[in-house]
C-alpha positions as CSV (number, residue, x, y, z in Angstrom):
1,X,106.1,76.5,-0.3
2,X,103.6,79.3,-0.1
3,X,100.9,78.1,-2.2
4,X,102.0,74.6,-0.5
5,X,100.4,75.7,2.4
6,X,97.3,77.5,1.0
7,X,96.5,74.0,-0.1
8,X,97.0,72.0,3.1
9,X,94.9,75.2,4.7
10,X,92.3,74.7,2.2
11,X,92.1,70.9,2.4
12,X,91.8,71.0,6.4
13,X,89.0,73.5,5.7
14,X,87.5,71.1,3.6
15,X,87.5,68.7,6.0
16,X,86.0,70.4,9.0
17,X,83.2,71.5,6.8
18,X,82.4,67.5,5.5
19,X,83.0,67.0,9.1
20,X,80.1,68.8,10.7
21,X,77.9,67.7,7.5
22,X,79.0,64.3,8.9
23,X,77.5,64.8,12.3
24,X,74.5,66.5,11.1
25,X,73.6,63.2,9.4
26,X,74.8,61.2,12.2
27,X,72.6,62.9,14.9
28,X,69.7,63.4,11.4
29,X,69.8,59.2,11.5
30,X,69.7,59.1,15.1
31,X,66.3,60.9,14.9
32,X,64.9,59.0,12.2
33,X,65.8,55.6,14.6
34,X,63.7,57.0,17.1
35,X,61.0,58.2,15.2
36,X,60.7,54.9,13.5
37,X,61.1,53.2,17.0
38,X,58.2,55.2,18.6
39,X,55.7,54.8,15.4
40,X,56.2,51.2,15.7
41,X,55.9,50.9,19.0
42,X,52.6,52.8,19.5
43,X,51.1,50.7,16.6
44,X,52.4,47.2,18.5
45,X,50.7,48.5,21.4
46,X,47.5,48.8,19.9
47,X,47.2,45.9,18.0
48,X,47.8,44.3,21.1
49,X,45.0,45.8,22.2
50,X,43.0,44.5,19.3
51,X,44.3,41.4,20.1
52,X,42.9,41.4,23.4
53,X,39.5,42.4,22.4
54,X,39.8,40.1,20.0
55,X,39.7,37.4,22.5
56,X,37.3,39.2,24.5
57,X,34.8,39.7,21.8
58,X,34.7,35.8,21.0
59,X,32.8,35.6,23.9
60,X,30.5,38.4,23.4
61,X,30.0,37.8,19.6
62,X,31.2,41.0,18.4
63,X,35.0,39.3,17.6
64,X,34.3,40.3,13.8
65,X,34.7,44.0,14.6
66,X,38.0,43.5,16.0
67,X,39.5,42.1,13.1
68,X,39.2,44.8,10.8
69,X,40.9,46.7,13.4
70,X,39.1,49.7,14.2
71,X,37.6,49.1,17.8
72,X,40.7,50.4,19.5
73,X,40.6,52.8,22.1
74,X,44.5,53.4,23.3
75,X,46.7,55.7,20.9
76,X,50.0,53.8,22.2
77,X,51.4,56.9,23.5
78,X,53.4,55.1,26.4
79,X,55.3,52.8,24.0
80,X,56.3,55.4,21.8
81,X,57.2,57.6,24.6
82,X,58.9,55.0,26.1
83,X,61.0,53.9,22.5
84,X,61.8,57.5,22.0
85,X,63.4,57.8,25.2
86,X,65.3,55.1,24.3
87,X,66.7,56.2,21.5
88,X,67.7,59.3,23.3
89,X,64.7,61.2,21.6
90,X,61.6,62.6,23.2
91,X,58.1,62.4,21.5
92,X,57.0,65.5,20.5
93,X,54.0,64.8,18.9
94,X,51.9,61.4,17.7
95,X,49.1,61.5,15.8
96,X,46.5,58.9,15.3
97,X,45.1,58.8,11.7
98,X,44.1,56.5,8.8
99,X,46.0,55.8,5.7
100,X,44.5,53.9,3.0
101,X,41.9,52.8,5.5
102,X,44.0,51.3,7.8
103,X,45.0,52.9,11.4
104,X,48.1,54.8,11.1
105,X,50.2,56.4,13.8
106,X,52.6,59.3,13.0
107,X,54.9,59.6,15.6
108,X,57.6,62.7,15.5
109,X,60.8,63.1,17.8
110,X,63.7,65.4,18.6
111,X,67.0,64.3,19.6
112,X,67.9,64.7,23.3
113,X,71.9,66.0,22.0
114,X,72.9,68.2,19.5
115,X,74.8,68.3,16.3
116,X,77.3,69.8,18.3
117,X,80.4,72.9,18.0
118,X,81.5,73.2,14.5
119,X,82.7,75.9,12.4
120,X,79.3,76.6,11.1
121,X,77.5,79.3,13.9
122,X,74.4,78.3,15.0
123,X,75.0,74.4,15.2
124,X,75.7,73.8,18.7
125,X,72.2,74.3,19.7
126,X,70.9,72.3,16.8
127,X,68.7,69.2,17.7
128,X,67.7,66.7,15.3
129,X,64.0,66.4,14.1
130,X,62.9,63.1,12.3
131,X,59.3,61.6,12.0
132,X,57.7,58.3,11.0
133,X,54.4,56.9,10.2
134,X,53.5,53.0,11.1
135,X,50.1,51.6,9.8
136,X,48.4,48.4,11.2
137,X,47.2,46.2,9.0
138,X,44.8,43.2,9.2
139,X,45.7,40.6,7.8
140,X,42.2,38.1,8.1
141,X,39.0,37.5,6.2
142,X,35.8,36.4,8.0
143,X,33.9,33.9,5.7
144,X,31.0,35.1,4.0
145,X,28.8,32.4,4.8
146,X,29.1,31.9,8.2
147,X,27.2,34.0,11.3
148,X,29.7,36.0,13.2
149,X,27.1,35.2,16.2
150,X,27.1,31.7,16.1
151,X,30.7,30.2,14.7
152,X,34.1,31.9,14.3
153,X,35.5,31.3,11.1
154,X,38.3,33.6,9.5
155,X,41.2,32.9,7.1
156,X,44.5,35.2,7.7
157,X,47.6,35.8,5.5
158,X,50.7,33.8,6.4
159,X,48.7,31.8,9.4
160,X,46.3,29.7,7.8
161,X,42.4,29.3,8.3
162,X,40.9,29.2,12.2
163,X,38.2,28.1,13.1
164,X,37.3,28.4,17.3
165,X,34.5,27.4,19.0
166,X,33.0,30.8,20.6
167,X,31.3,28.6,23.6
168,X,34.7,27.6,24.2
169,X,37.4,29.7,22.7
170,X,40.1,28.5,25.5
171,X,40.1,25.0,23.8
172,X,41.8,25.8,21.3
173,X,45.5,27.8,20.8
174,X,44.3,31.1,19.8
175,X,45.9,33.2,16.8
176,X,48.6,35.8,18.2
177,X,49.1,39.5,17.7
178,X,51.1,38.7,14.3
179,X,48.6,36.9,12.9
180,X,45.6,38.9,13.1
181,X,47.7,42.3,12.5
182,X,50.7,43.5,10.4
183,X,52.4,47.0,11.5
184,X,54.9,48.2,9.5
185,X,56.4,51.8,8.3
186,X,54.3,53.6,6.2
187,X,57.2,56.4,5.4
């Protein structure tokens, strides 16, 4: 009966401890959610910004520029402030980099709860920490032989060939934010 009860004391100790390692990786996930969330979201609001000046720029000529997706001037701070928070996370830092070229935005969070009491000291004050890293790709091709000044010509991944009339770009239905740019996670 003695050592009976060692055991069941032992297996309930067990327990506890696989217990707070449990929510450590629940709250450890939560973080990651966010930080994904926020990365995302601050590249989405960009490249809806390149979007934009996409459109604008067929007017002015300088459209080429846009599509290789460096003439942005937000850093989509809102968005991921905004997805963080939604997530129950706030952003504690988002930095606004390259990677392989491409515009990258590396977004880090901290839960708003913590892991909680347990029997391990020192964990009820614990908050998780995740970060994530989303990139925006561009996903066209202007033709070679063409003058960016005079005709807009451009073949992108997944959507096809365009070809829009800069004297009249409204004419025609105009690519969207997915077609020009890709964002995805980098991490």
């Amino acid at each position: 009966m003695p050592l009976y009860i060692w055991l069941v004391a032992v297996l309930l100790f067990v327990a506890f401890v696989f217990f707070v390692f449990a929510k450590g990786a629940v709250a450890r996930n939560g973080a990651q959610s966010a930080a994904d969330a926020a990365a995302l979201a601050a590249a989405q609001e960009v490249r809806d910004e390149l979007t934009d000046g996409f459109v604008v720029g067929l007017e002015s000529g300088d459209w080429e520029e846009w599509l290789d997706g460096e003439e942005f001037l937000g850093d989509g701070r809102a968005a991921a402030t905004d997805l963080a928070a939604a997530n129950d996370a706030t952003l504690t830092r988002l930095d606004i980099g390259e990677m392989d070229g491409k515009p990258s935005f590396a977004a880090g969070v901290e839960t708003n709860y913590t892991v909680g009491d347990s029997l391990i000291p020192g964990t009820e004050n614990t908050r998780a920490k995740a970060s994530a890293t989303a990139v925006i790709e561009p996903r066209c091709t202007v033709d070679v032989d063409i003058d960016p000044s005079k005709e807009v010509k451009f073949r992108c991944d997944g959507s096809g060939a365009w070809e829009i009339d800069p004297e009249g770009p409204g004419d025609v239905e105009l690519p969207k934010a997915n077609d020009l740019f890709a964002v995805h996670l980098a991490d």
